[in-house]
C-alpha positions in Angstrom: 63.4 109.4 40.4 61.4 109.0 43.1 61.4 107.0 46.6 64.9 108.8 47.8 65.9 108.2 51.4 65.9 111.7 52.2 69.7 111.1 53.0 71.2 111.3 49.7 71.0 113.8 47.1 67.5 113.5 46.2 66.1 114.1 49.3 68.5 117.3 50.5 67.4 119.3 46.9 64.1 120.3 48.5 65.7 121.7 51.1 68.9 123.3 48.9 65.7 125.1 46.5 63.6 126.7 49.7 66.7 128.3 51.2 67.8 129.4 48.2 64.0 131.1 47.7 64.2 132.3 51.4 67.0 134.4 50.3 66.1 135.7 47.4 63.0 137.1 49.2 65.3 138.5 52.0 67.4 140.4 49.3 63.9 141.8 47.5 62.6 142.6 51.1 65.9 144.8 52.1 66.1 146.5 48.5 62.3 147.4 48.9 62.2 148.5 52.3 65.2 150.5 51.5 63.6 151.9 48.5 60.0 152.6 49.9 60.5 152.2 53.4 58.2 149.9 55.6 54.8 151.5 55.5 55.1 151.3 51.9 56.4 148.4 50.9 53.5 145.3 50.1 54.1 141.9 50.7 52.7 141.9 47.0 56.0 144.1 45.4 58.5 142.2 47.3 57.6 138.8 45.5 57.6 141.2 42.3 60.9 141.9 42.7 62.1 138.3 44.4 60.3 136.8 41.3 58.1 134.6 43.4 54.2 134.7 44.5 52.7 136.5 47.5 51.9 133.5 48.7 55.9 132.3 49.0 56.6 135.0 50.6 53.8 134.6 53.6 54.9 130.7 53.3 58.5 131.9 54.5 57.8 134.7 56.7 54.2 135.0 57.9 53.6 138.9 57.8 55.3 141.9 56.5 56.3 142.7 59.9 57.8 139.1 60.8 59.6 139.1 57.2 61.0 143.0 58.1 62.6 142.1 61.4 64.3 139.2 59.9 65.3 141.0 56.8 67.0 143.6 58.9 68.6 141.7 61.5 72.3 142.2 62.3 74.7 140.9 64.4 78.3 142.5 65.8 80.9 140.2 66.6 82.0 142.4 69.4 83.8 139.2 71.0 85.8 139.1 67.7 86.7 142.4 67.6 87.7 143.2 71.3 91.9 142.5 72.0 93.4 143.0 75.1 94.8 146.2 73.5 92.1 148.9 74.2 93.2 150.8 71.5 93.5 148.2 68.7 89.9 147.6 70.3 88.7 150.8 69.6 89.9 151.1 65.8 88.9 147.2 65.2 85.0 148.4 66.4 85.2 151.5 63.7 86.6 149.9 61.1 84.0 147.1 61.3 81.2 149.5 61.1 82.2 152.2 58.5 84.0 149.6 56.0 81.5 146.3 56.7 78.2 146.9 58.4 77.1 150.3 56.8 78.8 150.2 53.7 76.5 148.0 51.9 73.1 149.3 50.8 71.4 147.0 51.0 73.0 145.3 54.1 70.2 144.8 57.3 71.9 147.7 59.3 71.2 150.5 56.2 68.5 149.4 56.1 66.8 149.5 58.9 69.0 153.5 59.3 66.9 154.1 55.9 63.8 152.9 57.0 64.1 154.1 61.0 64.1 158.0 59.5 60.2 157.6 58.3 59.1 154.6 60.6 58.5 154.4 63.9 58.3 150.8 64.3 61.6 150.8 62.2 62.6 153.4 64.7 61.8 151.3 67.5 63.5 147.7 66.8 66.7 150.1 65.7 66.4 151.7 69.2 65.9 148.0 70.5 68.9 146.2 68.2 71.4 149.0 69.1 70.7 149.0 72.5 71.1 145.0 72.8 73.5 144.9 69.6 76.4 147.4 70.8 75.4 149.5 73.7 75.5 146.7 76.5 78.4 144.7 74.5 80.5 147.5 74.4 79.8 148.6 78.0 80.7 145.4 79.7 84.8 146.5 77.6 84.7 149.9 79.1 86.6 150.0 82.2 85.6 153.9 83.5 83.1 155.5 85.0 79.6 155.7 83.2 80.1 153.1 80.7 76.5 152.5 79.2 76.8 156.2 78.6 80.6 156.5 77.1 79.1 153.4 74.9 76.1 155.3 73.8 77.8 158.3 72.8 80.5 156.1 70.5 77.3 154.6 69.3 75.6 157.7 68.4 79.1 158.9 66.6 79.7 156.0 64.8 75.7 156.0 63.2 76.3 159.2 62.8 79.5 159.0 60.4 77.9 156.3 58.6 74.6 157.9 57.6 76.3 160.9 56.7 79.0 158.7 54.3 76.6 156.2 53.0 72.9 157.2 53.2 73.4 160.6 53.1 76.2 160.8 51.0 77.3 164.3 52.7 80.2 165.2 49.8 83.8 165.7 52.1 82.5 162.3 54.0 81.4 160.2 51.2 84.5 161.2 49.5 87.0 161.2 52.2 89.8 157.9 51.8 87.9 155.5 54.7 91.7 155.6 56.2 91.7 159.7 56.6 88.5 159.1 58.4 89.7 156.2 60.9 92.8 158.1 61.7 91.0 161.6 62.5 88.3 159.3 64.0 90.1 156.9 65.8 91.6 159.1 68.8 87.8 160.7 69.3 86.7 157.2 70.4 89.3 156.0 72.3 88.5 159.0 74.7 85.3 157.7 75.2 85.7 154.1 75.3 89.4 153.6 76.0 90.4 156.9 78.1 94.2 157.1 78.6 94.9 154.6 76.0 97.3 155.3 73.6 97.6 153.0 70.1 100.7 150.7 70.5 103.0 149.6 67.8 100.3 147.9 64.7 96.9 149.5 66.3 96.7 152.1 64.0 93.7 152.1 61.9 94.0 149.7 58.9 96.3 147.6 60.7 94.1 145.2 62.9 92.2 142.2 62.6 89.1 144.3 61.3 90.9 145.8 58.7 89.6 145.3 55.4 87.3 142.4 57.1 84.6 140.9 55.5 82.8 140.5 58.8 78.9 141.7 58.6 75.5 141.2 59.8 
């Protein structure tokens, strides 16, 4: 059939096809860079493993670089995830990150924690992303005295747990019941980013809007 309108559904299948290559491309480039790292990974293996040609891949993305900074691009809904409760806060931003944003192999935030330990460059957009990502976000909710620095430090503890329960795979973390680990957790990072807050009747970890969310990058 030919001569479509570009309005109907002739004319949106194009479109449907390249997004759904796009992705597939994405989901090759996280697997390799996680697998290889960014160095080396080739532009060449990931349309191997997306089952497409090089030239696809520079079609979509340019360069490797360009196609890695996409590929491990990650967003936290820290407007989502922030109550009025400071407390409920608090657990709603661990929960998010240890049972969403790490958990996940292959997610953009793994990663670029995989990549970042042999990369510089990876290194650098992580330092970048974080910084941007959760450290001025989460700042601007902490009402005390040096905020960016209470931030950074929940930051660094959060990354922390994560690398050692997911990448790592450090045995009494990766083993631990994720619930044992918010409520041990939990009170360490109110101190920093919610001092004097205690958790009010339903903020205990597993009980707010982050828990068992689906939210990700």
């Amino acid at each position: 059939m030919s001569g479509g309108t570009g309005d109907g559904v002739t004319g949106a299948e194009p479109e449907r096809k390249g997004e759904r290559t796009r992705r597939r491309i994405m989901q090759a480039a996280r697997r390799k860079f996680a697998e290889v790292g960014y160095e080396r990974a080739t532009i060449r293996a990931i349309a191997a493993e997306a089952g497409v040609d090089k030239a696809s891949v520079i079609q979509y993305f340019g360069t490797k670089q360009e196609l890695f900074r996409e590929a491990v691009s990650w967003h936290v809904p820290i407007e989502e995830l922030t109550t009025p409760d400071p407390a409920r806060t608090v657990d709603n931003y661990l929960r998010a990150m240890l049972s969403s944003w790490a958990a996940d192999p292959d997610s953009p935030m793994a990663v670029l924690l995989r990549t970042s330990m042999t990369s510089e460059e990876a290194a650098e957009l992580l330092r970048r992303h974080v910084t941007k990502e959760t450290i001025e976000r989460v700042a601007a909710n902490v009402d005390a005295p040096d905020a960016r620095l209470r931030a950074a430090l929940s930051g660094a503890m959060m990354f922390g747990i994560a690398t050692q329960r997911y990448l790592l795979r450090m045995p009494d973390l990766a083993e631990a019941d994720l619930d044992d680990v918010l409520r041990l957790a939990a009170p360490l990072f109110r101190t920093l980013i919610a001092p004097g807050s205690e958790p009010g009747p339903g903020s205990e970890p597993g009980s707010g809007p982050g828990s068992g969310s689906e939210t990700g990058p």
